[in-house]
Structure formats: structure tokens, C-alpha cells
N, C-alpha and C positions, 0 to 999 in steps of 0.2 A: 841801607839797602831797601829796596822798594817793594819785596818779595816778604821783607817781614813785617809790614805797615798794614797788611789783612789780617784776620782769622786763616781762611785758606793759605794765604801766603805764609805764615807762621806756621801753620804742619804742613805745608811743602819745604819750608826751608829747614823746620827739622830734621824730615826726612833726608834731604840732602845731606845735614850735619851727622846724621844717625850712619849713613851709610862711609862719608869722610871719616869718622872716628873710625869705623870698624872697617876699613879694609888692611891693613897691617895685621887683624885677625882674624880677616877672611881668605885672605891670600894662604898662608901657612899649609893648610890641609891640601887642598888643590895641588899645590905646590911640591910635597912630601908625597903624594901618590904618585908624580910626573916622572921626580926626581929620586924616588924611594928605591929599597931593592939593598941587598949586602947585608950585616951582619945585627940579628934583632937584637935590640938596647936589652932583653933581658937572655943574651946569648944560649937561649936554648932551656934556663932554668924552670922548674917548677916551685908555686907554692906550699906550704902546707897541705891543703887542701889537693896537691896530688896533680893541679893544673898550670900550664904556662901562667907566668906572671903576667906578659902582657900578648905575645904570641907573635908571630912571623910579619906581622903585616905592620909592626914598629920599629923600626931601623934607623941606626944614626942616620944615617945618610941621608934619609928623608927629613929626620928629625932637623937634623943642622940643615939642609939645601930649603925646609918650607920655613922655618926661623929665619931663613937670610933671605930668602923670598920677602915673606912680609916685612922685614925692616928696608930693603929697599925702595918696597912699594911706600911706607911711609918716607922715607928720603926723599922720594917723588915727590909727595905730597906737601911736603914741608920746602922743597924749589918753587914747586907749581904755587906756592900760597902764597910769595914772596914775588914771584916772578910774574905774575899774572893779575894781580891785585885780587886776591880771594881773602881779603883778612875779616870778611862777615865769619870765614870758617872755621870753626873750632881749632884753634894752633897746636899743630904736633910737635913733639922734641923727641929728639934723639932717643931718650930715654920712655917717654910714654911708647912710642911706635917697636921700642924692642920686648918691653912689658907687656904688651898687646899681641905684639907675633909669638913670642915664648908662651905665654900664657895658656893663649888657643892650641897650642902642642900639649900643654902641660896637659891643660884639662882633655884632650883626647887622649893621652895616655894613662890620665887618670881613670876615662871611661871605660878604658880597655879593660883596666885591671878589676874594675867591678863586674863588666860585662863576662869573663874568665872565671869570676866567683859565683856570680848565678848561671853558671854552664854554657853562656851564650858562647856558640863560633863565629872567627871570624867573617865578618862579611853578613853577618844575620843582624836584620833589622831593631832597632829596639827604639821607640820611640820615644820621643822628646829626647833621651838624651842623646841621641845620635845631630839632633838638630843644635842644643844647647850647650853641650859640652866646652865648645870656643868661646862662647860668650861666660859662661861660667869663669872657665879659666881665666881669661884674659880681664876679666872685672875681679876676679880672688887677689889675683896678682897684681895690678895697677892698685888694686886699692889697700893691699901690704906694703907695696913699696913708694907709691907717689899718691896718695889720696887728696893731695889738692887740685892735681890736675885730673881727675875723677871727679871730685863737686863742682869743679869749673866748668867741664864740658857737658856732663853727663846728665840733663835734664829729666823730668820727666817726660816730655814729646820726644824726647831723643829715646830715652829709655822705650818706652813704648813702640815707637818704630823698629827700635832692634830685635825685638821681642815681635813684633808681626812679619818684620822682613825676612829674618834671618833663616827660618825655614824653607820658606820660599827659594830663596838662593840657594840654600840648602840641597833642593829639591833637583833644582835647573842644573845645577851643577853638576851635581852626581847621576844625571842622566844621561848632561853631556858629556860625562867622563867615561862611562858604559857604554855609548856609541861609538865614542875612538877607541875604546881598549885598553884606557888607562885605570877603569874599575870593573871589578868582577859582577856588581850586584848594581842595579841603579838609584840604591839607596845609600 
């Protein structure tokens, strides 16, 4: 490819690789606020500590509709790489692409439940992790269950880019999820 034969062209094309890896767990969240809504994954219960375990705004429904969001979105990706000749692009399989949308769930409802234990409500901002959560998850988990195709893809320019973008998408998104009505808060 002609795109990775520069310096610039090699952090443009990892940026493209950084964003290909990660939309299987960028999809998930979007996706789970869209299609969210019915009966929260911790039905009502409280912790020790006297507070929801993870609170109203974690529901199956969401949970399974942005988990089956991003594995589609990676289905895509993995026709489109085949189909279109993209084989410079990092290769999805079935299994990475579901480890990646599970993950990004996982770790947001991992964040919930911390966010619950230092008193945070839903919908109130906490930074970095409200931004990192997905990527967290979704690298805890790929690299438990499939760790080679983690050192395969996962470079450091890739790394890097995920960790500068991911915010940013972060951001865009949840502003425009606030303007339709589909988030309370635009963070």
C-alpha cells in the first residue's frame, strides 16, 4: 500500500487501522443508549454499601441490542475487507469483533459500578473514565481470551491513536446523542 511507504503515511494509516480495530467497540455504547430502556441488569438491587450496583441506565436490552450492534458492525468489516480488497487492514474474526463489542459493555458496566461506590449519579460526568472505559474493557477482554490477535494488531501507533481518538469520538458523540434526545447529559 502506498499510504504506508512515508512516515506521514504510516500514522495516517494507523490511524485508519486504530479506528478499523475499534469500531466493534465503539459501536456497543451508542448503540445501547438507542436501543436501551426495560429491566436494569442489577434488577433494582443494592450494594453493601447501601447503593445501586449498577443503576437504571444498564439494562439488558441495551446491553444485548449494543453487543449485537458492534458484532454486526464488525461482520461488516470483515465482508468489506474481503470484498473490497482492504487486506492492508488489520483482519477481524468473528471472535475478536465479539470480544471487542462484549468488552466495551463489560468495561462500562464495570465503570458504573465503581462510579455507584464513590457516590457518582447517573449521568454525572467523571473523566477519563467515562472516555476509557470501552477501550479498557474491550483490551482486558481480547487480551484474556485471544491475545494473539491483540499483538498482531495492536501496535503501538495504533495504541496511540486509540488513546488520542477515542475521546474525541467520545465527545462528538455524546453531544450528538444529547441533541436527538437519546442522552440526558452531553457527556
Amino acid at each position: 500500500m502506498i499510504l504506508k511507504d512515508t512516515a506521514i503515511g504510516q500514522w495516517i494509516f494507523s490511524l485508519l487501522a486504530a479506528l478499523w480495530i475499534m469500531i466493534p467497540a465503539y459501536v456497543p455504547n451508542s448503540a445501547a443508549a438507542v436501543f436501551g430502556g426495560g429491566t436494569p441488569i442489577d434488577s433494582g438491587r443494592v450494594f453493601s454499601d447501601g447503593r445501586r450496583i449498577f443503576g437504571d441506565g444498564k439494562t439488558y436490552r441495551g446491553f444485548f441490542a449494543g453487543a449485537l450492534c458492534g458484532i454486526l458492525a464488525g461482520l461488516i468489516e470483515i465482508w468489506a475487507r474481503s470484498s473490497f480488497n482492504l487486506a492492508a487492514l488489520p483482519q477481524q474474526t468473528l471472535l475478536s469483533v465479539t470480544l471487542l463489542a462484549t468488552g466495551a459493555l463489560l468495561g462500562d458496566l464495570a465503570k458504573s459500578f465503581l462510579k455507584r461506590r464513590l457516590g457518582k449519579e447517573r449521568g454525572e460526568s467523571w473523566f477519563l473514565a467515562d472516555q476509557y472505559d470501552l477501550v479498557i474493557g474491550s483490551f482486558l477482554l481480547i487480551l484474556l481470551a485471544y491475545p494473539l490477535w491483540f499483538f498482531e494488531n495492536i501496535t503501538l501507533p495504533i495504541a496511540a491513536w486509540i488513546v488520542i481518538v477515542t475521546p474525541l469520538l467520545h465527545r462528538a458523540v455524546n453531544i450528538i446523542g444529547y441533541y436527538i434526545g437519546v442522552k440526558e447529559v452531553p457527556w
